[in-house]
C-alpha positions in Angstrom: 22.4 -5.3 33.2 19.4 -7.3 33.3 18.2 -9.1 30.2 14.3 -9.5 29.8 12.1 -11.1 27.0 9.8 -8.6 25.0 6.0 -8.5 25.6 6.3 -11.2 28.7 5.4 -11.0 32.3 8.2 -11.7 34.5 8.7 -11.8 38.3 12.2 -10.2 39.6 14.4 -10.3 42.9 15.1 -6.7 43.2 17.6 -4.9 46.4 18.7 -4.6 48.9 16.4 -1.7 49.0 18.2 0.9 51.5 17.0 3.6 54.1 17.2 6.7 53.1 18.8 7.9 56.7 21.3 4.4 57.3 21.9 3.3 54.5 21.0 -0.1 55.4 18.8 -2.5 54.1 15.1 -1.7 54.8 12.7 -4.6 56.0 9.2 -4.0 57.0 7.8 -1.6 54.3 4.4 -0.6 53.2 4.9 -1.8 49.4 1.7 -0.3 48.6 3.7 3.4 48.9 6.5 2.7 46.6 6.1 2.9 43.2 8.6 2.5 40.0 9.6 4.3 36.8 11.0 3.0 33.3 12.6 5.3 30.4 13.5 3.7 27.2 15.9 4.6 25.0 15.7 5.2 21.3 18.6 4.4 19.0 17.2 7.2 16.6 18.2 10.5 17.7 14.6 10.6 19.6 14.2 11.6 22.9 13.6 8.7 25.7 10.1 7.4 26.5 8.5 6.8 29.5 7.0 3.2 29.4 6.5 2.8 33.1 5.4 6.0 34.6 4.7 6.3 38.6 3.2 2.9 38.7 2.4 1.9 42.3 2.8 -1.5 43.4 -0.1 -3.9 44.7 0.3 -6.3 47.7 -1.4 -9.5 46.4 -3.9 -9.9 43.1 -2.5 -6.8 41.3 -0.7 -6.5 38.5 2.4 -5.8 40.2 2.4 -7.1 42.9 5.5 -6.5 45.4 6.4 -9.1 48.6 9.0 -8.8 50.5 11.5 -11.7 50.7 14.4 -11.2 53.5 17.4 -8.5 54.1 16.0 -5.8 51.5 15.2 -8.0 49.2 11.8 -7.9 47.3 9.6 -9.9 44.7 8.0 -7.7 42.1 5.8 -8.4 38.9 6.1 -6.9 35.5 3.5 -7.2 33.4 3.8 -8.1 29.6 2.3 -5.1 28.9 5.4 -2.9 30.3 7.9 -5.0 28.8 5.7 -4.7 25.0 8.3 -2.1 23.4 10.7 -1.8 20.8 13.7 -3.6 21.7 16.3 -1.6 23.3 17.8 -0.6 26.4 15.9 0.6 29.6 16.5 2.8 33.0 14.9 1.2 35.9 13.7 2.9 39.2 11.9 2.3 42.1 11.7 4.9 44.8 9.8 6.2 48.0 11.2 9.4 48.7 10.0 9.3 52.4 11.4 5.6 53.2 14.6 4.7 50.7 16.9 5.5 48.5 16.2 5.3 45.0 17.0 2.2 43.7 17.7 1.8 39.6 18.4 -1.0 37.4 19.6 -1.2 33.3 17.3 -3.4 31.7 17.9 -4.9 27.9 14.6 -5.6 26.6 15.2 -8.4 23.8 13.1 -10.2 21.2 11.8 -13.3 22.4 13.8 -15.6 20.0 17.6 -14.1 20.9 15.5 -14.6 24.9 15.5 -17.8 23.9 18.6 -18.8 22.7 20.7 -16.8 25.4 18.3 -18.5 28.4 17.0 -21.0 26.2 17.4 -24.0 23.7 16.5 -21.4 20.8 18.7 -21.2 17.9 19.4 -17.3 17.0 17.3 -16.6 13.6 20.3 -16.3 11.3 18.7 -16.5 7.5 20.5 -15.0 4.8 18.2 -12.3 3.7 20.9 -11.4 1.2 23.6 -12.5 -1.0 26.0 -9.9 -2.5 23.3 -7.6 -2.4 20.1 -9.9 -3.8 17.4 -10.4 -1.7 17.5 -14.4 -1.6 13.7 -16.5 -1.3 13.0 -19.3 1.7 15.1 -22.6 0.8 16.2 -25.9 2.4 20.3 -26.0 1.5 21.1 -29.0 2.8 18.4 -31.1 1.1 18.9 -29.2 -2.4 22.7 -30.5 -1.9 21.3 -33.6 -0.8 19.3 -33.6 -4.0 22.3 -33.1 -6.4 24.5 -35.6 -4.9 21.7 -38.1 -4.9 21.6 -36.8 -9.1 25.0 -37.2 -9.7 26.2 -40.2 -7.4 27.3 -40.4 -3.9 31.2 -38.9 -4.6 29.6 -36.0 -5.2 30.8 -34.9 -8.6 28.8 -32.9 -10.2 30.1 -33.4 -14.0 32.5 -35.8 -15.0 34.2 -37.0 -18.6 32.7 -39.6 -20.4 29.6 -40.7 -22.6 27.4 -41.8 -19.8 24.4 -40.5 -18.3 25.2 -37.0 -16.5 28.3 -36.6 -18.2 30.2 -34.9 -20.6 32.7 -36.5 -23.6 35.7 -34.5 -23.4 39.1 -34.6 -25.7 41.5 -31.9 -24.2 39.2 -30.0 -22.8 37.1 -29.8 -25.4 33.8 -30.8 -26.3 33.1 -34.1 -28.3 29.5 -34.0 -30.2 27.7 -37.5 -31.3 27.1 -38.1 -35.3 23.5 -37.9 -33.9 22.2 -35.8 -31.0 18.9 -36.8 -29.5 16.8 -34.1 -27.2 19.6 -31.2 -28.1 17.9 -27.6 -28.5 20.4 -25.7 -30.4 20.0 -22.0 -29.8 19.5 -19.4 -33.3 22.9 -18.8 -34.7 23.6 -15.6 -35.6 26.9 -15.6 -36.9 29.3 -18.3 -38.8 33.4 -17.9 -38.7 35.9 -19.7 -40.0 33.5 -21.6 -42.2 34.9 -24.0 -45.1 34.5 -23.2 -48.7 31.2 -24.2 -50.1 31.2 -26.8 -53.1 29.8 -25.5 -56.1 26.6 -28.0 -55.8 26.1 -28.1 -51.9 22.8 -26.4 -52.5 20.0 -28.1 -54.6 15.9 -27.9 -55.6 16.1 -31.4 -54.2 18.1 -30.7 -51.2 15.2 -28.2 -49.9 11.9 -28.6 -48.5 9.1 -28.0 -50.6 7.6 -25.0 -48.6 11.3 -23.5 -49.3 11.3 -23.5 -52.9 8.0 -21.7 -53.0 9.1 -19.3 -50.8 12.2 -18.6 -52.7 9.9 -18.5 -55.8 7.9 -16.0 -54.2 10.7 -13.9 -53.2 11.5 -13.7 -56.4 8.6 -12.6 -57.7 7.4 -10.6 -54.9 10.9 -8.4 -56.3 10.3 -5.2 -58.1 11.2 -5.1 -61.7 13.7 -1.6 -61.0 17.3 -3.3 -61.1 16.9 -6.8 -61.9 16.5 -6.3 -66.6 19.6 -7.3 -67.1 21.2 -9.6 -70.0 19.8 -13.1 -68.7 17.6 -12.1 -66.4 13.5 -13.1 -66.0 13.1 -9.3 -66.0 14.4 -8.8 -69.2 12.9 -11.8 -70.4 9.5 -10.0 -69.6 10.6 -6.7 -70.6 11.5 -7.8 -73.8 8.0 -9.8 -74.6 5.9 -6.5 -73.6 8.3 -4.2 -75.4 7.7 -6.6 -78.6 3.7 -6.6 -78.1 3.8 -2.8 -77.4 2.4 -3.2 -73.7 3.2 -1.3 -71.2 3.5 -2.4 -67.2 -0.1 -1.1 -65.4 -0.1 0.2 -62.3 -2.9 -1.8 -61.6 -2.2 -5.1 -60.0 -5.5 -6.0 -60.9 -4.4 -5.4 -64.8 -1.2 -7.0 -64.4 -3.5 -10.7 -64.9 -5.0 -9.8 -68.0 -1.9 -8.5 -69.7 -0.1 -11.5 -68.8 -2.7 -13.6 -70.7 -2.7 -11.1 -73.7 1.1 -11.9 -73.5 1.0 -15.8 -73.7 -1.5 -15.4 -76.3 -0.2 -12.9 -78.4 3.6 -14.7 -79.0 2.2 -18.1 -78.2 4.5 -18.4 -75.2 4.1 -20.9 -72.2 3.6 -19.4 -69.2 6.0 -20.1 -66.3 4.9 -22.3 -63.5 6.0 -19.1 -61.1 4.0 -16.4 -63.5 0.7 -18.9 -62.9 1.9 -18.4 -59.1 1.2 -14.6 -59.4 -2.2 -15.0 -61.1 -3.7 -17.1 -58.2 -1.9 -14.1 -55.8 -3.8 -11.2 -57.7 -6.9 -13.2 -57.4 -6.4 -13.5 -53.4 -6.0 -9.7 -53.7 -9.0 -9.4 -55.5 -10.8 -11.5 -53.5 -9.8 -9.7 -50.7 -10.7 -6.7 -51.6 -14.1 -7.6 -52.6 -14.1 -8.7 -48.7 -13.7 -5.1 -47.7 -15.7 -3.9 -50.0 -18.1 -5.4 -48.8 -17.8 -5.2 -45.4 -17.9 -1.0 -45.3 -21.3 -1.8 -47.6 -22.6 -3.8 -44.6 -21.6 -0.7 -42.5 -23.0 2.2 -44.6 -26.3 0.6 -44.9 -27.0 1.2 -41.5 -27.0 4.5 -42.0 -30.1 7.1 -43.0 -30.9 7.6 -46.3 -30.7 11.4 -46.2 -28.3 12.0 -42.8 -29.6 15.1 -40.7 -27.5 18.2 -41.5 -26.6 20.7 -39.4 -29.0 22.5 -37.1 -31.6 19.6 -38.3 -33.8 17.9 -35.1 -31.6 14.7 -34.0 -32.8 11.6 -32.0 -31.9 11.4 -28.8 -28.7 8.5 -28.2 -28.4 6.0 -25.4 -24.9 8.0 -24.6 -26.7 11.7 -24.4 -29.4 10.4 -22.2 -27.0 8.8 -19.9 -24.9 12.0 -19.9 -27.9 14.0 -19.0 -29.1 11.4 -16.2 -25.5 11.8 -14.8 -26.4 15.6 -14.5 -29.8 15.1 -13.1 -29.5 12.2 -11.0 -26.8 14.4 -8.5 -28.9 17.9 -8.9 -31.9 15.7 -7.2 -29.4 15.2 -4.5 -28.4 18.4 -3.8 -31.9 19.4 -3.8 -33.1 17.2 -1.3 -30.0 18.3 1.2 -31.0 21.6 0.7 -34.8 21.1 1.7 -33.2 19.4 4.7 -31.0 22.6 5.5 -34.3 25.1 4.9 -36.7 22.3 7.1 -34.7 23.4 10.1 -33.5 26.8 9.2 -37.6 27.3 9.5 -37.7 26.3 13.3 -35.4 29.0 14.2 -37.0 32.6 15.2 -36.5 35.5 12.7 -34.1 37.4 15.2 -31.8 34.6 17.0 -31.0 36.5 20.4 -27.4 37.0 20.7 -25.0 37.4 23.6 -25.8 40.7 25.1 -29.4 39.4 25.4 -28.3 36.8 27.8 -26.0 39.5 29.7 -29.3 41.7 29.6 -31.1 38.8 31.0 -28.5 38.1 33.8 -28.1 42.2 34.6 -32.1 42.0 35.0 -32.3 39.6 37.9 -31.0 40.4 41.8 -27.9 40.2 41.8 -27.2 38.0 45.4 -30.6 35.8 44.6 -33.4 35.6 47.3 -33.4 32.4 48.8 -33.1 31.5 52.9 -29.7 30.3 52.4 -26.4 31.6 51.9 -24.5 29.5 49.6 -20.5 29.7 48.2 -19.4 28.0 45.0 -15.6 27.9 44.1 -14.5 28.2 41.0 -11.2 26.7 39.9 -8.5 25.2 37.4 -8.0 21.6 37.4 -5.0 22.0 40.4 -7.7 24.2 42.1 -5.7 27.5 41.3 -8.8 29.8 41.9 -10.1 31.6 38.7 -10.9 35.3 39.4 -13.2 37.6 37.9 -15.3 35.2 36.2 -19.4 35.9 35.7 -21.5 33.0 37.0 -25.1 32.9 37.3 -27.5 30.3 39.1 -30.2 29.4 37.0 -33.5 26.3 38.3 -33.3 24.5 35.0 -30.6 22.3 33.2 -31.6 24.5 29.9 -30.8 27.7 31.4 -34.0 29.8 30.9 -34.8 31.0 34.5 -32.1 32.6 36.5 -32.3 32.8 40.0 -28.9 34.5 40.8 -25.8 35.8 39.5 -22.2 37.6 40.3 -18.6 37.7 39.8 -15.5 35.3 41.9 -13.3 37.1 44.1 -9.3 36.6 43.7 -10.1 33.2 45.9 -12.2 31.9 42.8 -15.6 32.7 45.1 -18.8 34.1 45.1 -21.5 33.4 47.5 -25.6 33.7 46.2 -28.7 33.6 48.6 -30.5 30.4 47.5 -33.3 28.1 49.3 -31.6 25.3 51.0 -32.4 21.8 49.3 -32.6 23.0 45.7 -30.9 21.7 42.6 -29.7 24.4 40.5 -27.3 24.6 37.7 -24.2 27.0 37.6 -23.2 28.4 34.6 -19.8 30.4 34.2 -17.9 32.7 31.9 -14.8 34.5 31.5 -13.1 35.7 28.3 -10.1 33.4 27.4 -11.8 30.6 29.2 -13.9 27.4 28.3 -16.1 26.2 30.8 -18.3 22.8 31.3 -21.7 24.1 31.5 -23.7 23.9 33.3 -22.7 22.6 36.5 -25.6 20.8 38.8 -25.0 21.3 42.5 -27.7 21.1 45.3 -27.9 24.0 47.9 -27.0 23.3 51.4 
């Protein structure tokens, strides 16, 4: 089997190329009459293609040239061109039926870099598209393990014990941590085990951040008042004070300010640092709703005094007019193609003539013609297999509008017409079943 490159012109040694009669090799033949054949196979169930089909060879300055060498031997050219094809395997053939034997070849077409590294000093492309399955991206290996070594010393350990750079303090295995850790991100912690018991004053005012007490006051506040009067509690406390003044809790936040005022007043209490908390929060609701307030006012004054009711005349919008435009704009279209249709349509007579005015027109005229010369035309398929029975008709012009003669082909495809010698006429044919080229310019002689 002979290996070739894919999409490259090559020159081979083919033979011995034998006689068909002796068997022996043939010296001293025409190259120009033998010609050569390649089918390629497909590896997908599909039926062999012909890449090289009856190509003749050249003697010099072709593109396949063939020269004859010594003993049966021959040098032929392939072009790139014949060779451009999926890569696979290939039947090989050259033959002259009248002069040798057929002479055949396997070819294994190849891609140009596994060419190269079976003939070559390629390397065969061996990337690792994949690993277990993941397609992998374009990456140097041996300078990334260049790169860690240089990181972690020239021994080549990646992580060793210790409390140096790139390393890790280890006591049996496990983990030491420093009293203080510098440029450690701890990750959210989720859930505590084993944790020790709590002493009763771990957690202080003073132990947390400003920001948290607040918050925690907040929370507190922010609580509803359903499950939290009981003996001790601020809820009870307040309870108790509104029950003694004969208030009630509103259900308007709003109100909720004023009562607490009426309460401080009333039994000459102090009011809590965390109550004056949830005065300056009703007046940022307040405030904010004033906000909104006025913002749908900004709104509503843009609209009509007295807003057009139903069935009432409306201006038109920017919206309806461009929804109306989009309607118009393609009718104007449409029109315009259809004054082009009706501009032509005009040109054409009231009552087109049909086909059995032409086969009137053809019946009218004498039938043989009347010229000084007696003139055959052939008519005939592509592999001249006559065509029988057909109606052709001679007409002077290339537009078909004066016929000079007309008749029917005999079972030899022919019919003969008296014409003057010297004169161009055009042939017209027709046969049912049949498409013909017309009309066919000959010149009588």
């Amino acid at each position: 089997m002979r290996i070739l490159k894919a999409n490259t012109a090559v020159r081979l040694v083919v033979g011995p190329l034998c006689d068909k009669t002796t068997g022996l090799a043939k010296t001293g033949m025409t190259v120009t009459n033998m010609a050569m054949n390649m089918w390629h196979e497909h590896d997908d169930g599909s039926a062999p293609t012909k890449s090289i089909d009856a190509v003749s060879f050249t003697a010099s300055g072709g593109n396949n040239d063939m020269v004859e060498l010594a003993g049966g031997y021959y040098d032929i050219e392939i072009t790139a061109a014949q060779t451009n094809i999926t890569a696979g395997r290939c039947g090989f053939c050259i033959y002259d039926d009248d002069v040798i034997l057929p002479y055949f070849e396997e070819w294994l077409i190849v891609p140009a870099n596994v060419f190269d590294s079976i003939m070559g000093t390629d390397y065969l492309d061996v990337n690792a598209t994949q690993l277990g399955g993941t397609s992998q991206t374009g990456n140097d290996v041996g300078a990334d393990v260049n790169d860690i070594l240089a990181d972690t010393g020239t021994d080549g350990v990646l992580v060793s014990s210790g409390t140096g750079a790139k390393q890790i303090s280890l006591d049996a295995g496990k983990v030491l941590l420093q009293a203080t850790q510098t440029g450690v991100t701890i990750p959210t912690v989720t859930d505590l085990t084993n944790l020790p018991t709590m002493p009763a004053d771990w957690v202080t005012a003073s132990g947390l951040k400003t920001d948290a007490v607040a918050e925690i006051a907040d929370g507190v506040l922010d609580e509803a008042m359903a499950g939290h009067v009981g003996a001790g509690t601020l809820g009870k406390a307040i309870a108790d004070t509104l029950e003694d003044t004969g208030t009630s809790i509103p259900a308007d936040l709003v109100d909720i300010e004023n009562k607490i005022d009426v309460i401080a007043t009333d039994t000459t209490t102090e009011i809590p640092a965390s109550i004056t908390a949830l005065d300056g929060k009703i007046d940022t609701i307040d405030n904010y709703i004033d906000t909104e307030v006025a913002a749908i006012k900004a709104k509503t004054d843009n609209l009509p005094a007295s807003p057009a009711a139903v069935g009432s005349a409306m201006t038109l919008t920017a919206a309806y007019d461009k929804a109306k435009d989009d309607v118009l704009t393609p009718l104007a279209t449409v029109d315009g193609i259809v004054d082009a249709i009706k501009a032509k349509t005009d040109n054409l007579p009231s009552d087109p003539a049909d086909q059995s005015l032409l086969e009137a027109a053809i019946a009218a005229v004498s039938g043989g013609g009347t010229g000084d010369t007696s003139w055959t035309y052939t008519l005939s398929e592509t592999d001249l297999t006559p065509i029988a029975d057909a109606t052709v008709w001679v007409t002077s012009d290339e537009a078909g509008a004066s016929i000079l003669a007309y008749g029917k082909t005999d079972a030899s495809g022919q019919v003969t017409f008296l014409l003057n010698s010297g004169a161009t006429v055009y042939v017209w044919a027709k046969k049912f079943g049949w498409t013909f080229t017309n009309p066919d310019s000959e010149i009588v002689s």
